[in-house]
C-alpha positions as a printed Julia matrix, in Angstrom:
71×3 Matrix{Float64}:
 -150.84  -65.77  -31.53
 -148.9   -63.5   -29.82
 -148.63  -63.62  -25.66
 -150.23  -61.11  -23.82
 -147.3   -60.98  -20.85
 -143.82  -61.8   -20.71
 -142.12  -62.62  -17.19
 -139.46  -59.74  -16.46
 -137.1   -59.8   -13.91
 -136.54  -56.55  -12.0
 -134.15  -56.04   -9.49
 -135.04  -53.5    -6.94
 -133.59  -51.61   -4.11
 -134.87  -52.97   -0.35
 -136.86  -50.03    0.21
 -138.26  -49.47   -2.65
 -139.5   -53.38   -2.64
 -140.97  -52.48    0.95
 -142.74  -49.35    0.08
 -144.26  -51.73   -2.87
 -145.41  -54.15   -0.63
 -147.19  -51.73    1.45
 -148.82  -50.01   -1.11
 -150.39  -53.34   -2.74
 -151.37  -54.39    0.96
 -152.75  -51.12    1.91
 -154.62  -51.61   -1.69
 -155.52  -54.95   -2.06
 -153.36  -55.43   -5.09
 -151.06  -57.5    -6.3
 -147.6   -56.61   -6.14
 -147.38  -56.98  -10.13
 -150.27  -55.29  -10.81
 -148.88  -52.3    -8.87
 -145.87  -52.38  -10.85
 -147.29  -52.83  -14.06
 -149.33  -49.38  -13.47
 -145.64  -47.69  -11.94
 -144.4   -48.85  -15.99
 -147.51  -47.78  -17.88
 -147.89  -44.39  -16.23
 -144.14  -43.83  -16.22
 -144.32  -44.69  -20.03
 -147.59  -42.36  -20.72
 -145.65  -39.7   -19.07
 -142.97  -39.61  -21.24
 -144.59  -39.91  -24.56
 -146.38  -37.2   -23.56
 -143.33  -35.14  -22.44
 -141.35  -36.02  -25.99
 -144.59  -35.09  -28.0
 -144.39  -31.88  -26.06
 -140.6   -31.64  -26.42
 -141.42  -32.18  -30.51
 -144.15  -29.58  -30.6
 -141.57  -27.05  -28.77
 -139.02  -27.76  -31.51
 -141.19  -27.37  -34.39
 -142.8   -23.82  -33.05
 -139.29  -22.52  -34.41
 -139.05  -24.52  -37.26
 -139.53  -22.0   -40.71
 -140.94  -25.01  -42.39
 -143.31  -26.5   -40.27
 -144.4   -22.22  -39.34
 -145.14  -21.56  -43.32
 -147.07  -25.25  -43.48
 -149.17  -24.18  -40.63
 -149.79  -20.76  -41.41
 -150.54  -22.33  -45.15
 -153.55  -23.76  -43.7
């Protein structure tokens, strides 16, 4: 069975470590948990930008034009 977490080590500019630390105070959350939904939003973000990026490419693509227009 495969683990659900792995440990990761992160190093992290002084600031940016305070402004966490805040942030999970201010919200009663754990400092992890904070980062883990900093990765997963940063990571939802960009597959979203690269499937937009894709769809931009293939609007001037002849091929993927004639296969759409094809029906």
């Amino acid at each position: 069975m495969e683990a659900k977490y792995i440990t990761h080590t992160l190093k992290l500019p002084i600031i940016i470590r305070k402004h966490l630390r805040k942030y999970a105070n201010k919200h009663n959350k754990k400092e992890c948990d904070v980062m883990e939904e900093i990765v997963t939003n940063f990571i939802e973000e960009k597959i979203k930008e690269d499937f937009a990026d894709s769809c931009r490419r293939m609007k001037d693509d002849p091929e993927q034009k004639f296969l759409a227009e094809a029906g």
